[in-house]
ZAMARSE-939611 format. One record per residue (C-alpha): residue number from 0; residue in three letters; x negated, y negated, z negated. Coordinates in steps of 0.2 Angstrom, whole numbers, plus 5000, padded with zeros to 4 digits. Example, Ala and Ser with C-alpha at 12.3 -4.5 7.8 and 13.67 -1.06 7.14 Angstrom:
<pts>
+-----+-----+------+------+------+
:   i :  aa :    u :    v :    w :
+-----+-----+------+------+------+
:   0 : ala : 4938 : 5022 : 4961 :
:   1 : ser : 4932 : 5005 : 4964 :
+-----+-----+------+------+------+
</pts>
This chain:
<pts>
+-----+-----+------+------+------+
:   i :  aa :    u :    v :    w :
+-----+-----+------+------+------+
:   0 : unk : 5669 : 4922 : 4519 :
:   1 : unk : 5665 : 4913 : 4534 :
:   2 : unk : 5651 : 4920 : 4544 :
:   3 : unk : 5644 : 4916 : 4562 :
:   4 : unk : 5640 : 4929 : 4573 :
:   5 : unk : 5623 : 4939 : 4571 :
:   6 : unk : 5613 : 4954 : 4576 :
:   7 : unk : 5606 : 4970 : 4565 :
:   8 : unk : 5596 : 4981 : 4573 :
:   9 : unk : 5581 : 4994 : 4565 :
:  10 : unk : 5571 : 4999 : 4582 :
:  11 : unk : 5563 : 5011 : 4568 :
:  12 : unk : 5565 : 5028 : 4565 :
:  13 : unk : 5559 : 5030 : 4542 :
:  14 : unk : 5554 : 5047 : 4539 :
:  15 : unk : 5552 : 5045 : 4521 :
:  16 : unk : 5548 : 5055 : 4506 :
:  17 : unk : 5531 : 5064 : 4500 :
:  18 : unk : 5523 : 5075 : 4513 :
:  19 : unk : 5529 : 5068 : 4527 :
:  20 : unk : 5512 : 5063 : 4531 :
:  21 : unk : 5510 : 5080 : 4539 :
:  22 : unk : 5523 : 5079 : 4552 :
:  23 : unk : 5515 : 5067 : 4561 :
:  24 : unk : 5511 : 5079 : 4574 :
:  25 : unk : 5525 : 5085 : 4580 :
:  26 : unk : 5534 : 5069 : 4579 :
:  27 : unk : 5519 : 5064 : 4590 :
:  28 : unk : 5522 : 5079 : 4602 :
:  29 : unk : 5541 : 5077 : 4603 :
:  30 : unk : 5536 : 5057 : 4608 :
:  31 : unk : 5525 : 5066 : 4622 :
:  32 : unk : 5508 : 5062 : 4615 :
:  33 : unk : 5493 : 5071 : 4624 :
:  34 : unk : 5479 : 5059 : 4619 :
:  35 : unk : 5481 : 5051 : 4604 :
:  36 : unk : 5470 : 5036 : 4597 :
:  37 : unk : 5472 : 5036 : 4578 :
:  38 : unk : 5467 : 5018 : 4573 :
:  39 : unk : 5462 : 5016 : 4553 :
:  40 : unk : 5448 : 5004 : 4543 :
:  41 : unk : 5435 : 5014 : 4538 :
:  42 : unk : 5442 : 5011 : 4519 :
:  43 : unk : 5456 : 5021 : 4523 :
:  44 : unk : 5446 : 5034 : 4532 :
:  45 : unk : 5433 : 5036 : 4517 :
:  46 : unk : 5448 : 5040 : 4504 :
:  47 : unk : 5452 : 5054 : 4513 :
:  48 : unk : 5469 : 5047 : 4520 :
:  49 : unk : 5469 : 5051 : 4539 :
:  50 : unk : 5461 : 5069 : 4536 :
:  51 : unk : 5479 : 5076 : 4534 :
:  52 : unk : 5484 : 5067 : 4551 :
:  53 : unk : 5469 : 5073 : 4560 :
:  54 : unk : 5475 : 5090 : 4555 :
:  55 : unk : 5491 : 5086 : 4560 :
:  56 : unk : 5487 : 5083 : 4578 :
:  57 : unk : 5475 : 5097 : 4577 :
:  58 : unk : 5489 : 5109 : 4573 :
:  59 : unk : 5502 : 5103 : 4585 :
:  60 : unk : 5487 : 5106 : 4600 :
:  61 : unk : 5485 : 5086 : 4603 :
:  62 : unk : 5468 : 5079 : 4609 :
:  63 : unk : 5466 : 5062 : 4597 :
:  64 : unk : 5450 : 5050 : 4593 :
:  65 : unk : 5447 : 5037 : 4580 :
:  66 : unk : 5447 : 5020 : 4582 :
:  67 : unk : 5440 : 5013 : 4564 :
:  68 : unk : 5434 : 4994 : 4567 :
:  69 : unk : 5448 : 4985 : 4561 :
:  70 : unk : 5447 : 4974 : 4547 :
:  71 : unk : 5459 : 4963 : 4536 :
:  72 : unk : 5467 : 4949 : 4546 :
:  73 : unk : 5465 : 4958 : 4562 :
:  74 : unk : 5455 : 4949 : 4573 :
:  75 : unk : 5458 : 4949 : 4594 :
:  76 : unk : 5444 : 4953 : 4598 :
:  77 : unk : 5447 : 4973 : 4588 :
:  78 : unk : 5461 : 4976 : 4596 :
:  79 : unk : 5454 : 4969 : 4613 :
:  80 : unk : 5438 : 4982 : 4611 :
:  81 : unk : 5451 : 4995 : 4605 :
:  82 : unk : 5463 : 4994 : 4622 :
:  83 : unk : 5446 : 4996 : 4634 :
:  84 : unk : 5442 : 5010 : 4624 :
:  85 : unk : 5460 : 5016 : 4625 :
:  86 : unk : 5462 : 5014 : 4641 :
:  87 : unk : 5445 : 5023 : 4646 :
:  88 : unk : 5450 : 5039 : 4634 :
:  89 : unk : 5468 : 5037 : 4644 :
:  90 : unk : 5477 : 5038 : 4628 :
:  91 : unk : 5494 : 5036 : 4630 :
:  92 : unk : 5501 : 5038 : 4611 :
:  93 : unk : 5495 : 5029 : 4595 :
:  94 : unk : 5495 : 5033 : 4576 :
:  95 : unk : 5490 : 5018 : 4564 :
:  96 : unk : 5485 : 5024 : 4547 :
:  97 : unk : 5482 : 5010 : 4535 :
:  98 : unk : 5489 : 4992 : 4527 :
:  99 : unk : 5495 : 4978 : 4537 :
: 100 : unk : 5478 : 4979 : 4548 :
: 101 : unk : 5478 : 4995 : 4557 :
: 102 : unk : 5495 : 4993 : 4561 :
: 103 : unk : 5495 : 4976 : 4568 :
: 104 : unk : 5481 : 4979 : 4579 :
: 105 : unk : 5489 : 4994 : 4585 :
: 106 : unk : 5504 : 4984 : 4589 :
: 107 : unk : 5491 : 4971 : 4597 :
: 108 : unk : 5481 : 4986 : 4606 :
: 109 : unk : 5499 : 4995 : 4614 :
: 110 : unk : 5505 : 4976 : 4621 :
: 111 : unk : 5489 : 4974 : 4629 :
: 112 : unk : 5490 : 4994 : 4637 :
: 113 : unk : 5508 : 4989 : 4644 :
: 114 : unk : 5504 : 4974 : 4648 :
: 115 : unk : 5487 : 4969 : 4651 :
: 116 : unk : 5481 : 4951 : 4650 :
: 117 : unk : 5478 : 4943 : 4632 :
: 118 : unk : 5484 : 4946 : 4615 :
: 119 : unk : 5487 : 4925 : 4616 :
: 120 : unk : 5497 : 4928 : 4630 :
: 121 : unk : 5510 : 4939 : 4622 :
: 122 : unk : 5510 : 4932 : 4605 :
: 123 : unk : 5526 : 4921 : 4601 :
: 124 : unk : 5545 : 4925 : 4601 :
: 125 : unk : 5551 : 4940 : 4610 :
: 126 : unk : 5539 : 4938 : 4627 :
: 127 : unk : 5537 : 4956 : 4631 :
: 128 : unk : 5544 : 4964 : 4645 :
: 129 : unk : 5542 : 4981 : 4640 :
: 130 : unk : 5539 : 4993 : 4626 :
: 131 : unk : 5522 : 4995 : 4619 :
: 132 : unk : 5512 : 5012 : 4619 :
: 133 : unk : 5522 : 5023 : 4607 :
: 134 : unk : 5517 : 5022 : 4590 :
: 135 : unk : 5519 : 5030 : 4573 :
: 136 : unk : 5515 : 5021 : 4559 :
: 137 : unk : 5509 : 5026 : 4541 :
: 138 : unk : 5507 : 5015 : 4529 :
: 139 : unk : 5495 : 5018 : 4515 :
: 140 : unk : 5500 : 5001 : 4504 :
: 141 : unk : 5518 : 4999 : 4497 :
: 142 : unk : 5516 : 4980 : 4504 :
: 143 : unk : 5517 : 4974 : 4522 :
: 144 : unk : 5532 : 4981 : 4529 :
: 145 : unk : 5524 : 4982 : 4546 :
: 146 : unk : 5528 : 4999 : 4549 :
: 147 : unk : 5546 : 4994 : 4551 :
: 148 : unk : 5544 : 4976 : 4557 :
: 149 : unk : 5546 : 4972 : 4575 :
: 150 : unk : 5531 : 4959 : 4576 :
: 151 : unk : 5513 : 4960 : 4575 :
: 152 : unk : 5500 : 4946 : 4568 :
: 153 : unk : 5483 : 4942 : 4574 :
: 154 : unk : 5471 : 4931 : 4568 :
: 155 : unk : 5460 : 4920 : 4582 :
: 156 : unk : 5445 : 4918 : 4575 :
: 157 : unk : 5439 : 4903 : 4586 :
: 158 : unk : 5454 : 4894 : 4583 :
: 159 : unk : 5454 : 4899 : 4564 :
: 160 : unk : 5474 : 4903 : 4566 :
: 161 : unk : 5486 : 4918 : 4565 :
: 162 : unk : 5496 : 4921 : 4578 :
: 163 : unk : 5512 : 4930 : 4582 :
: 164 : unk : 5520 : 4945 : 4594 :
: 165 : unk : 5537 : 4944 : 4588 :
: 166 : unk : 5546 : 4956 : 4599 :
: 167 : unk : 5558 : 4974 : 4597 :
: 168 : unk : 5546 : 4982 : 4610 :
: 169 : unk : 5531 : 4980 : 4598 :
: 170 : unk : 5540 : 4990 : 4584 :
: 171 : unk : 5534 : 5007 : 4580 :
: 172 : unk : 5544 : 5022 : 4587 :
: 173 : unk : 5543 : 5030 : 4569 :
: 174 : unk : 5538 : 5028 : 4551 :
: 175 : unk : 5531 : 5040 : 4541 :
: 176 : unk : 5531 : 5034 : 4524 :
: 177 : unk : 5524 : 5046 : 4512 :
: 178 : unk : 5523 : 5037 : 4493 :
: 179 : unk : 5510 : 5050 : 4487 :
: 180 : unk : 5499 : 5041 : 4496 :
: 181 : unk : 5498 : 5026 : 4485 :
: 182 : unk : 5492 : 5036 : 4470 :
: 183 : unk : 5475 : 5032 : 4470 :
: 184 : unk : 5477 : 5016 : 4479 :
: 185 : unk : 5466 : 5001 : 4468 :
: 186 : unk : 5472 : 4992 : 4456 :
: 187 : unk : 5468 : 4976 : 4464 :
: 188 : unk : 5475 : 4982 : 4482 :
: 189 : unk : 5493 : 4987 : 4474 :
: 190 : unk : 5493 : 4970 : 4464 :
: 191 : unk : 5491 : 4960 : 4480 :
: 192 : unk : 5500 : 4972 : 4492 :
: 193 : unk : 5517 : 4974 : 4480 :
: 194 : unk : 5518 : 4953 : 4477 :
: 195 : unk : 5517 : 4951 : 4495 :
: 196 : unk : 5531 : 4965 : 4496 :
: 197 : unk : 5542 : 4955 : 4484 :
: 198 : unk : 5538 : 4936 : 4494 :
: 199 : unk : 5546 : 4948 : 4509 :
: 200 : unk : 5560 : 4949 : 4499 :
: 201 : unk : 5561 : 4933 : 4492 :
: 202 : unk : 5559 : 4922 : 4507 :
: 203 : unk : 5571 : 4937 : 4519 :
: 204 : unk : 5585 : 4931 : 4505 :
: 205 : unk : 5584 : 4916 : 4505 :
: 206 : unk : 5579 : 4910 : 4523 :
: 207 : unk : 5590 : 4900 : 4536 :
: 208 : unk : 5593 : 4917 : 4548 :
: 209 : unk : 5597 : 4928 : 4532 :
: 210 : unk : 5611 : 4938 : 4535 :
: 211 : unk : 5622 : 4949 : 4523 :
: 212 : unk : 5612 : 4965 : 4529 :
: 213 : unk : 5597 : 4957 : 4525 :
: 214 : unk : 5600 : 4949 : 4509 :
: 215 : unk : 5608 : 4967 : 4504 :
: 216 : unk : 5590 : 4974 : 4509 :
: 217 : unk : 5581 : 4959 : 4501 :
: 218 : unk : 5590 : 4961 : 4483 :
: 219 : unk : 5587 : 4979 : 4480 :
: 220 : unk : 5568 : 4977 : 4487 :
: 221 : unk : 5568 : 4964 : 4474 :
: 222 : unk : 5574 : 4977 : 4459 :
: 223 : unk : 5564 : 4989 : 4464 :
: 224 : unk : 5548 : 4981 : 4468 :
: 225 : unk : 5549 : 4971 : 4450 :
: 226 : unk : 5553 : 4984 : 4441 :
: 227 : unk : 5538 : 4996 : 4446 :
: 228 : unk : 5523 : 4983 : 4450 :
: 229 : unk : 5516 : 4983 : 4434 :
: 230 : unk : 5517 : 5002 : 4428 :
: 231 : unk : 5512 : 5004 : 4450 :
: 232 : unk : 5497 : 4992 : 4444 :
: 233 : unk : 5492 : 4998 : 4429 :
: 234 : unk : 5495 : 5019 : 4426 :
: 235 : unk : 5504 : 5025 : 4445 :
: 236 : unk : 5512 : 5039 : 4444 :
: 237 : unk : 5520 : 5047 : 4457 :
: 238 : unk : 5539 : 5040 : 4452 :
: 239 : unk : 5533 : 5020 : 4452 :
: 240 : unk : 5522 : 5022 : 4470 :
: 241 : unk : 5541 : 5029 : 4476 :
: 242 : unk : 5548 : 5014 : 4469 :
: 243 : unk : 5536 : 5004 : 4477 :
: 244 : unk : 5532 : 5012 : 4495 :
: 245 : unk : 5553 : 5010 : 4493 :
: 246 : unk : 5554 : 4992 : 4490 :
: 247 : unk : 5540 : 4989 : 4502 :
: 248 : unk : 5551 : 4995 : 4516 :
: 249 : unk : 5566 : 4987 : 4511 :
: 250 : unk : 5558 : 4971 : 4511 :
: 251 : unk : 5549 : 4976 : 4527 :
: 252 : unk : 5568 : 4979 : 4535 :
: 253 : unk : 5574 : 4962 : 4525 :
: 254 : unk : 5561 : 4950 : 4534 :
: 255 : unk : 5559 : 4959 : 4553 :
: 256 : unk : 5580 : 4956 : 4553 :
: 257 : unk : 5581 : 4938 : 4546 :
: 258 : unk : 5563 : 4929 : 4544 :
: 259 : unk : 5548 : 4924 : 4531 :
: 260 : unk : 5547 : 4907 : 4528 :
: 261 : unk : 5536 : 4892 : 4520 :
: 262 : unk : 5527 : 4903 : 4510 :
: 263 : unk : 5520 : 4913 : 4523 :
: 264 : unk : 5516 : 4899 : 4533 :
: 265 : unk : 5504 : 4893 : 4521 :
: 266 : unk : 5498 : 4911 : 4518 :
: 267 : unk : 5495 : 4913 : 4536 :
: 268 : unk : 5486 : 4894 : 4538 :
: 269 : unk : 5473 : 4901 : 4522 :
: 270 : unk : 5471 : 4918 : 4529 :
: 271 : unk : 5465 : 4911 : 4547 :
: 272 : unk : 5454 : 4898 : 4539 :
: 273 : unk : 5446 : 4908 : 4524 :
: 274 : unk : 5449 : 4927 : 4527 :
: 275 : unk : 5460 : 4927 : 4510 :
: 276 : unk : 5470 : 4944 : 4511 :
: 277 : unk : 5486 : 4941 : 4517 :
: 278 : unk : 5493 : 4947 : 4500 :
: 279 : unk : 5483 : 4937 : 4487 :
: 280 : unk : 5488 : 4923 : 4501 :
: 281 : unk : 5507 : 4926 : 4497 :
: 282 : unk : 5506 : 4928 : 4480 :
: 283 : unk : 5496 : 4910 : 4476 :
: 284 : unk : 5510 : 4901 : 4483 :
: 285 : unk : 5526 : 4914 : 4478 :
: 286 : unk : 5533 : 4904 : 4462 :
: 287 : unk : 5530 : 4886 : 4467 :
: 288 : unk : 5534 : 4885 : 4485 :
: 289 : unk : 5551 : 4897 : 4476 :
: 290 : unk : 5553 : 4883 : 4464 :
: 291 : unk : 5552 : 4870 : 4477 :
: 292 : unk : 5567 : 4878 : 4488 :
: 293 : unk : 5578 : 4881 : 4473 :
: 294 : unk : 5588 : 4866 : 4476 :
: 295 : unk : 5592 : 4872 : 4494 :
: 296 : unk : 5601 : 4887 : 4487 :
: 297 : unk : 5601 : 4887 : 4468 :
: 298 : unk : 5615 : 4902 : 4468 :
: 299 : unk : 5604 : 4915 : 4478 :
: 300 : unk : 5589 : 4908 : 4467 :
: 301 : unk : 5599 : 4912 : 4452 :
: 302 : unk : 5604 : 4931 : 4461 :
: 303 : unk : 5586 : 4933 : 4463 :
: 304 : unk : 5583 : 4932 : 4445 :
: 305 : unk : 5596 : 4944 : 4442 :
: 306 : unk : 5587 : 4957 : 4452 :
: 307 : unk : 5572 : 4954 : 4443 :
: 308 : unk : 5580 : 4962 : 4429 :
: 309 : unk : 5585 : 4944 : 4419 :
: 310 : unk : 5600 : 4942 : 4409 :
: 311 : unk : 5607 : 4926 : 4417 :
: 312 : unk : 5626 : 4929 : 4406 :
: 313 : unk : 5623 : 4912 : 4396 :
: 314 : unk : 5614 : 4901 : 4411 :
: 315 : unk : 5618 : 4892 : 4421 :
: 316 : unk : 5615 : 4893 : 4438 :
: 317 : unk : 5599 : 4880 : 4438 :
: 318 : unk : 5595 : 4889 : 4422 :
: 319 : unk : 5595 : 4907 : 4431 :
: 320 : unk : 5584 : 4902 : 4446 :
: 321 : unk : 5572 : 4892 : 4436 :
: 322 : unk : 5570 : 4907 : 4424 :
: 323 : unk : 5568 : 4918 : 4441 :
: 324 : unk : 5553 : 4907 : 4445 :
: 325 : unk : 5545 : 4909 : 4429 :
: 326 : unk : 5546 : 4931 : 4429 :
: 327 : unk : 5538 : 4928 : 4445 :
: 328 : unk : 5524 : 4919 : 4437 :
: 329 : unk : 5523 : 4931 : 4425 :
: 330 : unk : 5522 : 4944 : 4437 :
: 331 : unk : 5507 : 4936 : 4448 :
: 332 : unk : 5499 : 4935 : 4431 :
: 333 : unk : 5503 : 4953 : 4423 :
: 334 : unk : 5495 : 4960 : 4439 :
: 335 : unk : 5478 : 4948 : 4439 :
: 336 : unk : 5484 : 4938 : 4455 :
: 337 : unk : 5470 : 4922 : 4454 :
: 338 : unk : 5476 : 4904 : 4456 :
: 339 : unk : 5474 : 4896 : 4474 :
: 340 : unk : 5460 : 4882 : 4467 :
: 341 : unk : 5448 : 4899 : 4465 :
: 342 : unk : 5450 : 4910 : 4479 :
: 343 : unk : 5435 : 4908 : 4490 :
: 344 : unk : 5430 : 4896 : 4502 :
: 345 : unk : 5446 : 4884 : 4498 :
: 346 : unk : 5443 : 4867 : 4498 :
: 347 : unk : 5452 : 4853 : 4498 :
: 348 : unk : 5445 : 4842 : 4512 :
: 349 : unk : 5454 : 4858 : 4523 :
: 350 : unk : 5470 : 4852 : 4517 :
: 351 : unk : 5476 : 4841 : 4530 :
: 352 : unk : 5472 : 4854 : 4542 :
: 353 : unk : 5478 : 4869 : 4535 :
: 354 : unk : 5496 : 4856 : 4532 :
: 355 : unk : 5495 : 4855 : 4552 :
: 356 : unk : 5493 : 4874 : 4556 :
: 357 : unk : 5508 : 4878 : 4541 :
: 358 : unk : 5523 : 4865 : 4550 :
: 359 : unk : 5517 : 4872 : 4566 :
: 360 : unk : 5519 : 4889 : 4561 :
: 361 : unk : 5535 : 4902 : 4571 :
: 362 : unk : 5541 : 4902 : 4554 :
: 363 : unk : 5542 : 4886 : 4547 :
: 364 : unk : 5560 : 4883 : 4552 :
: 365 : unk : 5568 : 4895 : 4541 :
: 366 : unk : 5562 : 4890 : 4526 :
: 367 : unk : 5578 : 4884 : 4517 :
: 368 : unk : 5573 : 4868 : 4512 :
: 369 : unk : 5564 : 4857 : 4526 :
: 370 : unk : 5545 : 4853 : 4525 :
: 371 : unk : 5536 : 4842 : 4535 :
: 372 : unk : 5517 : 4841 : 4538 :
: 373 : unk : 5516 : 4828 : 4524 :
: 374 : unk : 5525 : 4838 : 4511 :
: 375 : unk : 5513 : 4855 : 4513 :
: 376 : unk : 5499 : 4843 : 4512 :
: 377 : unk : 5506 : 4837 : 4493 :
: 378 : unk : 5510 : 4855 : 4489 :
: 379 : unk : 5492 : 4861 : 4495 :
: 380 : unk : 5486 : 4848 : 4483 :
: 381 : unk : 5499 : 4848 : 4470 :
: 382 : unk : 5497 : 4869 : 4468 :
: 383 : unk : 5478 : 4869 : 4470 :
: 384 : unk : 5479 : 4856 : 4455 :
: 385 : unk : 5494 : 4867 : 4445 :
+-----+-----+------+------+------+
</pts>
């Protein structure tokens, strides 16, 4: 096997495992946290999720506030109002309780406590020049994988774009990833959350900058995710949240050591333009921008099948990926993900624009098989029309 040289590196510390939750305070104490800002969406706050690390903090004797006005697709200007508040508490330790949101704009709120300046400043590859404000992170979907990614994304709502820190030093100190969480997480939520989990896997496979650490994360984020969406979906239990808070981190590892790729570029250009969430975003574009890149690599296409739990023995190789394709579609339709033509606010004269932003996206490059600003234009309109 011939293999240029790479790096691997998990600049996370995963507690996992049901209760760990609770320990949030003295891992937050043995980091030195004496004021901590503890930043949530108020969705997360009304189901009850950050009482237990409120008592947390409480027990282990640290002061802590709440910052809740994050929102899906984090926008700048949150985590700009939630640094000037940091910095007049003089917190000096964060805690992010929640999805992708709470967690990016933590990420964006500790660069801007280090660093100062804007979020736009530091937002591209690897431009800090420090580490962030210490953070624990604690997700309450089984879908982002920000707890254990080293990059944060924004949206700039001016410039109706997402924008990216990509940077070890924006990675949180520890993840506390308690599955129990997920129990009474809605149906709709763990549909898009767990799809975008499994594009994670997907595209970390199958990108240019995979790497054999990655692609083994990526495949068994793959089997786990596909084989507890549904059941996770429909009746959770506690044995298929595990499965899927597990596959969620995996897939989190997989793509902050190798990349995500077209389909996330297009997610991203929809999300800044329309406010999609970022996993309905994902998921609308999962199997065709997957059947598009099959010819790029048709043998890990046709591996990805067989993580999905299909018996490729008779295929062939086309055969296996194309089959791969379709129990992804089958999965984005078992768990009620809507077509791209009827998520809200899409429309079609935004196309040429939203093509731009996707071949100008970080990512774009490591999509297996080249696409130009020309092509996302046709498969905007040619998976609006699907």
């Amino acid at each position: 096997m011939g293999l240029s040289t790479y790096s691997f590196k998990l600049p996370t510390r995963v507690e996992f495992g049901s209760g760990v939750i609770n320990k949030v305070g003295q891992e937050a104490k043995a980091l030195g946290a004496t004021k901590v800002m503890i930043i949530s969406d108020k969705g997360v706050i009304n189901a009850g999720l950050v009482k237990p690390v409120e008592e947390s903090l409480t027990a282990a004797g640290i002061d802590y506030m709440i910052f809740d006005h994050v929102v899906a697709n984090p926008r700048i200007t949150s985590c700009n109002e939630g640094a000037e508040i940091a910095k007049a508490e003089k917190v000096n330790f964060l805690v992010a309780v929640g999805g992708g949101s709470p967690m990016d704009t933590a990420k964006a709120i500790g660069t801007l406590l280090t660093h100062g300046k804007t979020v736009q400043d530091w937002c591209g590859d690897h431009l800090l020049e420090r580490e962030i404000t210490p953070l624990i992170a604690i997700p309450t979907t089984a879908g982002t994988g920000s707890e254990v990614t080293p990059f944060a994304v924004v949206t700039d709502t001016e410039a109706h774009k997402k924008l990216n820190i990509f940077d070890d030093r924006a990675a949180a100190k520890v993840a506390l990833i308690d599955p129990g969480v997920l129990m009474n997480l809605p149906s709709h939520v763990m549909a898009s959350t767990g799809v975008d989990a499994l594009t994670h896997a997907v595209e970390s496979y199958t990108c240019t900058v995979a790497t054999p650490h990655t692609d083994a994360y990526a495949l068994y984020a793959i089997e786990l995710i596909s084989k507890n969406i549904r059941d996770a979906v429909h009746t959770p239990t506690l044995e298929n949240c595990t499965g899927m808070m597990l596959g969620s981190t995996i897939a989190g590892i997989a793509f902050g050591c190798a990349d995500c790729a077209a389909i996330h570029c297009m997610a991203e250009a929809i999300g800044g333009r329309y406010d999609t969430p970022h996993g309905v975003s994902c998921a609308v574009f999962l199997p065709s921008i997957s059947r598009y890149n099959v010819p790029s690599d048709t043998e890990k296409y046709a591996n990805i099948a067989k993580a999905l739990g299909i018996n490729t023995f008779d295929m062939t190789l086309a055969e296996a990926a194309e089959a791969g394709i379709k129990e992804l579609e089958n999965i984005c339709v078992d768990v009620g993900i809507p077509k791209f033509r009827d998520l809200k606010g899409v429309n079609v004269d935004d196309f040429p624009a939203l093509a731009k932003a996707s071949s100008e996206n970080v990512s774009n490059g490591s999509n297996p098989r080249p696409i130009s600003e020309e092509e996302y234009l046709r498969l905007f309109h040619q998976i609006y029309n699907e």
